[in-house]
C-alpha positions as CSV (number, residue, x, y, z in Angstrom):
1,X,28.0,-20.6,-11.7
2,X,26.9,-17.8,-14.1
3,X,23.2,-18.3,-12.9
4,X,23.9,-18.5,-9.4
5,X,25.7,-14.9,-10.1
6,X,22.8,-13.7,-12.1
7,X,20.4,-14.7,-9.1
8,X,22.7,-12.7,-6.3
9,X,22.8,-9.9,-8.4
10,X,19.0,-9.9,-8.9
11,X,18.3,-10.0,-5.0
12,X,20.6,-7.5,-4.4
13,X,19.0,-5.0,-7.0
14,X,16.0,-6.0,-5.5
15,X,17.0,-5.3,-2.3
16,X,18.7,-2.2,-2.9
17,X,15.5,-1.2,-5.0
18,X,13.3,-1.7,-2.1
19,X,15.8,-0.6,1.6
20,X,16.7,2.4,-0.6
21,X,13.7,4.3,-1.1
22,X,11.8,3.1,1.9
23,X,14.6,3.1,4.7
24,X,17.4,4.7,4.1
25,X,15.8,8.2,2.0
26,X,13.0,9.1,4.8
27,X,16.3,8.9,7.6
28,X,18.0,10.8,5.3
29,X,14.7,13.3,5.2
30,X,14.0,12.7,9.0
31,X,17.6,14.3,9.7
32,X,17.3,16.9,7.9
33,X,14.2,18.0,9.9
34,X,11.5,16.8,7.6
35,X,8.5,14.3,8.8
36,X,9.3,10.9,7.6
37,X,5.1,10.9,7.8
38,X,4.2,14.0,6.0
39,X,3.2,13.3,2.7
40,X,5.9,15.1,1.0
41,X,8.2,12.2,2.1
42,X,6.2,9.7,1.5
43,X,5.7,10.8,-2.3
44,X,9.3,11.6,-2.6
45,X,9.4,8.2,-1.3
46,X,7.2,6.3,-4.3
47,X,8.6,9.2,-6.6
48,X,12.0,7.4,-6.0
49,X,11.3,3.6,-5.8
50,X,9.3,4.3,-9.1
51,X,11.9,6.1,-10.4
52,X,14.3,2.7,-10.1
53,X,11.8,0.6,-11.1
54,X,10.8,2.5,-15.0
55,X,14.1,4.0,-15.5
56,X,16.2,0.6,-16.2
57,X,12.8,-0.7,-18.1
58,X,11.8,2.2,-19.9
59,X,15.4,2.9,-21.4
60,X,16.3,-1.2,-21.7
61,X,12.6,-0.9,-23.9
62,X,10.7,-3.5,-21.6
63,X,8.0,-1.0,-20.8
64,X,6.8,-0.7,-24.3
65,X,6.9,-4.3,-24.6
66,X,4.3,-4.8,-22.2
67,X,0.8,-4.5,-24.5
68,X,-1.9,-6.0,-22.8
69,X,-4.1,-3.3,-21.3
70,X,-5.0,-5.9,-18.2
71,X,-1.5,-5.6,-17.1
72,X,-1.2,-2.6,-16.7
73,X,-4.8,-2.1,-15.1
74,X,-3.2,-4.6,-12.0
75,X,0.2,-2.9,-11.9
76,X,-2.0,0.4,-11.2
77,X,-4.6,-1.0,-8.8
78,X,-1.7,-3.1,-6.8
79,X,0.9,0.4,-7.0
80,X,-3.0,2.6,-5.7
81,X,-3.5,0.0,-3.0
82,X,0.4,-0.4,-1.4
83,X,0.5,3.6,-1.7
84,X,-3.0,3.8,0.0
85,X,-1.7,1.2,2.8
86,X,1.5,3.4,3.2
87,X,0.0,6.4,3.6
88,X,-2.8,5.2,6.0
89,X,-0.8,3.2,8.4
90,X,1.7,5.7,8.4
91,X,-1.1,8.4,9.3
92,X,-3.9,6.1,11.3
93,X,-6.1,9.3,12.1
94,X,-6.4,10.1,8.5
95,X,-8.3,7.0,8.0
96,X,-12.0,8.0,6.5
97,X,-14.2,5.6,8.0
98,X,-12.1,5.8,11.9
99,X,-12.4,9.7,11.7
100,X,-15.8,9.7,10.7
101,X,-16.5,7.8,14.3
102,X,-15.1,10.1,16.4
């Protein structure tokens, strides 16, 4: 029973870790006259989701666990590339090779 509890909570942190940031903040933003697209949002955006994912690890002491240099090389290509996807599908005709076309 206590692992079934465990697992529940774990999704819903999850969850919450992920609708927060990138639903429920740029609505927030949006209503109070911002541009969910502008870049401003969209770092306050990663600011926030990064925010919930170090805090709990940094002060728990995961983070300094982690020692192997190749980990943290993927963790930083795979955080470059989703911010990079964000950002361009958000903003299409910012893309560098599609503006260089026209």
């Amino acid at each position: 029973m206590d692992v079934i509890v465990a697992t529940i909570l774990l999704y819903g942190a999850i969850s919450a870790s992920i609708i927060g940031p990138f639903v429920v903040l740029p609505e927030i933003l949006e209503r109070k006259g911002f541009n969910p697209r502008s870049g401003v949002v969209r770092g306050l955006v990663w600011t926030a989701f990064l925010a919930i994912l170090f805090v709990p690890a940094m002060l728990s002491g995961f983070v300094f666990t982690v020692r192997n240099p190749a980990d943290w090389a993927i963790f930083a290509v795979a955080m470059a590339v989703a911010i990079l996807y964000d950002y361009y599908r958000l903003n299409p005709e910012k893309v560098p090779w599609v503006r260089a076309r026209a």
